[in-house]
N, C-alpha and C positions, 0 to 999 in steps of 0.2 A: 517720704518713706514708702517702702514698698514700689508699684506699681502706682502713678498717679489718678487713674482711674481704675483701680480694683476692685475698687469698694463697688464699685457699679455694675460691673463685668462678673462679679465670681460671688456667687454666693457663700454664707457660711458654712463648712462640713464639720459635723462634731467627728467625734472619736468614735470607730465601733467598739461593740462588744460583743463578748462570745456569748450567744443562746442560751438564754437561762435554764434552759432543759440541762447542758452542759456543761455549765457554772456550776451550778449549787450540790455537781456532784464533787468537790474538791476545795480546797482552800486555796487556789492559784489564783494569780491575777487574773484578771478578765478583761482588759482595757488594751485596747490595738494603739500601738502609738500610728500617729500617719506617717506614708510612705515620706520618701524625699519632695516626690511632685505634689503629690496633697500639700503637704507643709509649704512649700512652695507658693503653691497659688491662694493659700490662706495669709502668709506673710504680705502678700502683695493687696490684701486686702484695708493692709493699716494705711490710712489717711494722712495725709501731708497736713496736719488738722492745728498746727499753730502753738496750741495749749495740749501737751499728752496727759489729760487729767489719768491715766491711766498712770502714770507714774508716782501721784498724791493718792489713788485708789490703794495702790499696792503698799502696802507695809515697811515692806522692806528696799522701797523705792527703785524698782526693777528699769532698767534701762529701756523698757519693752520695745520703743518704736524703733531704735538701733538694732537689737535683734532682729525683729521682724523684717526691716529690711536683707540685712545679711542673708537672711534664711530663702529671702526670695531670690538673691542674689548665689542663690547655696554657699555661700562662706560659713560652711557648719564650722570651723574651725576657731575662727574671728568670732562667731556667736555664741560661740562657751566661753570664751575670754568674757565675753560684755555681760552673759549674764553669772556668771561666777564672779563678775567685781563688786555685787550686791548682796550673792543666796550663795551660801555656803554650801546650802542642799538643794539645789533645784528637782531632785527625786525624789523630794521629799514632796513638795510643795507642789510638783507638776503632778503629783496622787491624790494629795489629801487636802488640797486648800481648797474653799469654795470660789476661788480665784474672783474677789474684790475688783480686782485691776478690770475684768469683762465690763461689770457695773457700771466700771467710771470711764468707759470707751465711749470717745464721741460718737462714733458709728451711733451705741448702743440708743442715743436720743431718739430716732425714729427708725431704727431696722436691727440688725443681726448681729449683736457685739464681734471683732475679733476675738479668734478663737486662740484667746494668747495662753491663756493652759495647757490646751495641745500642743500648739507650736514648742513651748517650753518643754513639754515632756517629751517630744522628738529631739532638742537639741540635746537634752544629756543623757539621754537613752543611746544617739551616737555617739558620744564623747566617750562615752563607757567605751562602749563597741571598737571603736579605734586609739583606746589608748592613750587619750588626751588628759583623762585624770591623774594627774600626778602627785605626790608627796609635792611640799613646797617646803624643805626645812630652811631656817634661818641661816643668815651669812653669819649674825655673830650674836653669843649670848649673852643677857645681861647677868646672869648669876640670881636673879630674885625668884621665887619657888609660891605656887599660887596653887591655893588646894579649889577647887570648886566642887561644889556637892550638887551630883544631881546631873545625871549623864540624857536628859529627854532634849529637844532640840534646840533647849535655852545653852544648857549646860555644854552642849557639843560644837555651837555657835563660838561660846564663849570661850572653851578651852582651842579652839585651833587658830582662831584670831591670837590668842597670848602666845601661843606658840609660836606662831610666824614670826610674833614680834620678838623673838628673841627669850623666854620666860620659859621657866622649869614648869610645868603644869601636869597638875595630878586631876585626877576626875574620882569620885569616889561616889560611886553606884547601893544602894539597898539591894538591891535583886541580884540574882545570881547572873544577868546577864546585861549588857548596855544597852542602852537605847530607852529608858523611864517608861513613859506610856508610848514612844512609836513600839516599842520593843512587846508591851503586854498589856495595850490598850487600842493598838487599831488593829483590824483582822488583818489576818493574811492578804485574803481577799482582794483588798484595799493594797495593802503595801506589804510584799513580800519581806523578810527580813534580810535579805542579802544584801538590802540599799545600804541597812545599817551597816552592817559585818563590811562591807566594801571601805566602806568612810573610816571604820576603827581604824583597819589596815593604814589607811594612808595617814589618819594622824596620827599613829602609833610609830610610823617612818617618820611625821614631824618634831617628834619627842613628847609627844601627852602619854604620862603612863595612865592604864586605866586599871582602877582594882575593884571587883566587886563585893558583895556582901560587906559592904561597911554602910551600917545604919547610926547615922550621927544622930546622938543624943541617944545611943540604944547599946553599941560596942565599940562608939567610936568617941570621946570626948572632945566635945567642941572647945574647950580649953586651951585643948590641946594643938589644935587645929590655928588656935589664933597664936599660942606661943611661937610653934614651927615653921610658920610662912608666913609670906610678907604682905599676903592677901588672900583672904578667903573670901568666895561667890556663892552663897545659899542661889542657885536654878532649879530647884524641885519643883513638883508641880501642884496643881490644885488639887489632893486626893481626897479631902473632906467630903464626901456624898450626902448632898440633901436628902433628909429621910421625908419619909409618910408615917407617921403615928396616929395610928387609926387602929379600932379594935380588929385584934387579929393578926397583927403587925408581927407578933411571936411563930407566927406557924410556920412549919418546914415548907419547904418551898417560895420563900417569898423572900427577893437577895437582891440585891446592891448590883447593876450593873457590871457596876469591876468587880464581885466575886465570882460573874458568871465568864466575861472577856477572857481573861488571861489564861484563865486553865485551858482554854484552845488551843489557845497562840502556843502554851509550854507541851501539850502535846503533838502542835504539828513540826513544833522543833525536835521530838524527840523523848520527852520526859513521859514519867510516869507521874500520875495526877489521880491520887485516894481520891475520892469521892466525889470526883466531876459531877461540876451540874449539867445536867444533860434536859435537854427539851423534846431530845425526841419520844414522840406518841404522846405529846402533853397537848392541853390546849393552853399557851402563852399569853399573857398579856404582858403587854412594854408601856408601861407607865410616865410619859415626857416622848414629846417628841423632834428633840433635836439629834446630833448625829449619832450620840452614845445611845440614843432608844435604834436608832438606823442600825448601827452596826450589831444589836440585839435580834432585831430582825432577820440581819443575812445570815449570820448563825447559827438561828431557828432554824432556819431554811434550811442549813445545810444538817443539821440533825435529825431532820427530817418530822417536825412539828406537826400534829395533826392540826392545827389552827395555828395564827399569830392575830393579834388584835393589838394597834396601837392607839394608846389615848393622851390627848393632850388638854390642858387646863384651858388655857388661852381660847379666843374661836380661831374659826378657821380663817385663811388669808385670805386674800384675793388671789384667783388665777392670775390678774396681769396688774402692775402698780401702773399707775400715775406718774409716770416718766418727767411729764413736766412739771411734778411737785418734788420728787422722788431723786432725779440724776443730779450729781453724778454719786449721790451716796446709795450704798446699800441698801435694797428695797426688801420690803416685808413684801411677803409674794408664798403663792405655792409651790410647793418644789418636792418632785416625786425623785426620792434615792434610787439606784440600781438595784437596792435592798427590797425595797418597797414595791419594785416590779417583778418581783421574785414571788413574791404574794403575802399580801398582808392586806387587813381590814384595817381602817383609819378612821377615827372620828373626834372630831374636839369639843372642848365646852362640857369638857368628864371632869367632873371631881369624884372619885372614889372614897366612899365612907366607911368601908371594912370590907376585912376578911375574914368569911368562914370557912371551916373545915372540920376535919373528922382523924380523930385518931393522931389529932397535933399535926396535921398536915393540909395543906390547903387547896380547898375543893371550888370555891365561888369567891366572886368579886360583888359586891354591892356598890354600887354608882348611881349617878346625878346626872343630871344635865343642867348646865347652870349658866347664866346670862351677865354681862358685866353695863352695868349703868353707871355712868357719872365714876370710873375707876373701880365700881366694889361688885364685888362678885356676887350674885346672890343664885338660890336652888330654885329650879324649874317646880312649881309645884306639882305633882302626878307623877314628876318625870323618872323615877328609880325605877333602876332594873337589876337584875342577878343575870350574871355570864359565868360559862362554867370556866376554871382559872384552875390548872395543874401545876402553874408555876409562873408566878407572879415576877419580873424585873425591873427594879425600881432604876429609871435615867432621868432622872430630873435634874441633873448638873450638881455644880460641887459647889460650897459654900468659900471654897482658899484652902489651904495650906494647914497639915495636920499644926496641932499646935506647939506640941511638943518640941519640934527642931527651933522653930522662934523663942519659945520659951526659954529653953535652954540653952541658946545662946543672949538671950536677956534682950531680944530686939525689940524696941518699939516697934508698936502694929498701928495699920490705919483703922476707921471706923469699919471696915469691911471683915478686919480679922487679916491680913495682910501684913506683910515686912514693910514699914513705912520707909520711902526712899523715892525722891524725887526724881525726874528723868532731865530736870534743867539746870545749867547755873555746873559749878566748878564742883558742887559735891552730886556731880548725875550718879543715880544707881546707890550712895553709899549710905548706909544704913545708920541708925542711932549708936551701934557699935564699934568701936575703935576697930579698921582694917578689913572691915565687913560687907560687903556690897552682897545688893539681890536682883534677879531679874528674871522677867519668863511668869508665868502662872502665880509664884511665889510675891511676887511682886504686884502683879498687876490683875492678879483673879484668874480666873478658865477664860482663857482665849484660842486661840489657833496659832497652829505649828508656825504659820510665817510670821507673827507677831514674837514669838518666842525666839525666831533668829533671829529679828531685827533686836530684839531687846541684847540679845545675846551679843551680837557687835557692838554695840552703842555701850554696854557693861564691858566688852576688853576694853574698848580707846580710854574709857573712864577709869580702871583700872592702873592703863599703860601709863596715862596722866600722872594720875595716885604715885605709883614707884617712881616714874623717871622725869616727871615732870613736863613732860610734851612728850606727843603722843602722833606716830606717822601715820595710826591706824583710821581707817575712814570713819566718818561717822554714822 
């Protein structure tokens, strides 16, 4: 693959970025894909290595060392084919994934993983560019009509695999616009929204109708939904948000993550937004620090925050894992976001004990510092302090899936609060409910966008199964 000594010869180059001074003034991308020849001499970096655990890293079992070669070979043309026969969205995924597949590169055991995220983001950022994305509608239909609820990357996965196969497919969205959380839960910043608006077009050429504002179990009756089609796919995602119930918890100022996210994102599309929360001249605190405290942060930023201070329960990681306890799986490690370089103060081993304020609004944070022995957490004695907090954002991740759409369609849940459905065996994906299958977030808890397509294919072939009895779609 590649160049057989490249790994030796070229070191790894990330992706630039635009100067934070000129970032945080706008909600645009900020990520330089690499030229032709960069990508080039990066491809030529993957190893002739035997075993591509880089293919078992990735989720959605990405072809990676076949690309990589092509791309050093410049067959950009032949490298959209190979990695479009696995990622439905590779725009997606070449933005927002923490790219697993790096982790599990043999490179990565003693030197500089391939830089197979980039490379990725360069081959479908030219495939755009010259016209290579095309509609792929079916040669011939079968007549059976599949609702799926829930248009975030599970739901968009699942309805263009049915579609290809020949199947009526409807998408039926809550929100006034497609795309679940890519659509009004990751910034701008991050992922433009045109990747979306690009893909509706094309499966709306393949024949997926998409209709918004239908909130099943709200205006839409799930009843009804199973009398009318031959199969329905609950893909919604994890919106449950873990609270903090702590005195204080009532005061203005102190909000949910996604209450604070998405009023952005629907203003930088265009909309009018009563009562935005706004962080600018606040001093912030981001409560969790995984990627939704992250993308908390570069929003601050771009509001113009007179502070940002993020806390996290857990301690802190190490700068570098243990590689040889550690590969090829995902390492607990430190890892500074482009958010977090923008400016922000970090610290872990915070448990927050309340909030005070004044006049029903909240002015200070009261915190801990606290130590974890033998599994349990226990309080730093002396260690509390007061920080001053204008606006408190609780990202501490989501619990699953509001309860309501399960409930009312009568589905067995797992111990997690989950659509119970298995991913093995002749009934993958299909729920306790006659015609009902689930996948994505809803299924398997908060995970990440590439987990959610891979679920998302693996739910049409099991579907395509379901009606027609075999099934040509990949697994």
């Amino acid at each position: 693959m590649g160049k057989i000594t490249g790994f030796i010869e070229f070191p790894r180059l990330a992706e630039q970025n635009l100067p934070t001074k000129d970032r945080v003034k706008n909600y645009k991308e900020f990520v330089l894909h690499l030229t032709d020849e960069e990508a080039k001499i990066q491809g030529a970096r993957c190893m002739d290595c035997g075993i591509p655990f880089c293919n078992n890293g990735c989720p959605v079992n990405n072809i990676i060392p076949d690309w990589n070669d092509l791309v050093y070979k410049q067959n950009w043309r032949a490298a959209i084919d190979v990695l479009h026969s696995t990622n439905n969205f590779p725009e997606f995924t070449g933005r927002i994934c923490p790219a697993p597949c790096e982790a599990a590169c043999t490179l990565n055991i003693n030197s500089d993983p391939v830089g197979i995220k980039s490379i990725e983001h360069a081959i479908i950022d030219k495939a755009w560019e010259n016209n290579w994305v095309v509609p792929q509608p079916p040669k011939n239909k079968t007549g059976k009509k599949i609702a799926v609820v829930g248009s975030g990357p599970a739901g968009l996965a699942t309805a263009q695999q049915l579609a290809r196969a020949g199947h009526d497919v409807v998408i039926l969205e809550k929100n006034d616009r497609i795309g679940g959380l890519l659509r009004y839960g990751i910034p701008d910043f991050k992922m433009e929204k045109i990747h979306i608006d690009r893909r509706v077009e094309q499966m709306e050429a393949e024949g997926v109708v998409f209709k918004t504002n239908q909130n099943v179990g709200e205006n839409v009756d799930p009843e009804s939904l199973i009398n009318d089609f031959d199969a329905v796919v609950l893909a919604g995602g994890a919106e449950w948000p873990r609270d903090l119930l702590v005195p204080g918890r009532e005061l203005d100022g102190v909000h949910f993550a996604m209450d604070f996210l998405p009023s952005q994102n629907k203003i930088n599309a265009g909309d009018t937004v009563i009562d935005q929360i706004m962080a600018t001249g606040k001093h912030v605190v981001v409560i969790g620090g995984g990627d939704t405290g992250s993308d908390c942060v570069g929003t601050s930023n771009r509001h113009g925050a007179t502070s940002i201070s993020q806390f996290e329960l857990m301690p802190q990681p190490p700068e570098q894992e243990d590689k040889s306890l550690i590969w090829p799986n995902w390492p607990l490690k430190m890892r500074i976001s482009s958010s977090h370089e923008e400016g922000c103060e970090r610290d872990w081993s915070i448990a927050t004990k309340a909030f005070e304020g004044e006049n029903g609004k909240v002015k200070e944070l009261v915190a801990v510092k606290v130590e974890w022995k033998d599994g349990k957490m226990q309080e730093i004695p002396g260690s509390e302090f007061r920080m001053k907090a204008d606006l408190v954002l609780l990202a501490m991740g989501f619990m699953g899936p509001k309860k309501n759409v399960l409930d009312k369609f009568g589905i067995e849940k797992d111990q997690r609060g989950n659509a119970k459905a298995t991913t093995e065996g002749d009934d993958s994906y299909y729920t306790s409910r006659k015609k009902v299958f689930a996948a994505g977030d809803m299924r398997r808890g908060q995970s990440l966008v590439v987990w959610a397509i891979r679920e998302g294919r693996q739910c049409a072939r099991a579907v395509d199964e379901f009606l027609m009895g075999s099934s040509n779609l990949p697994r």
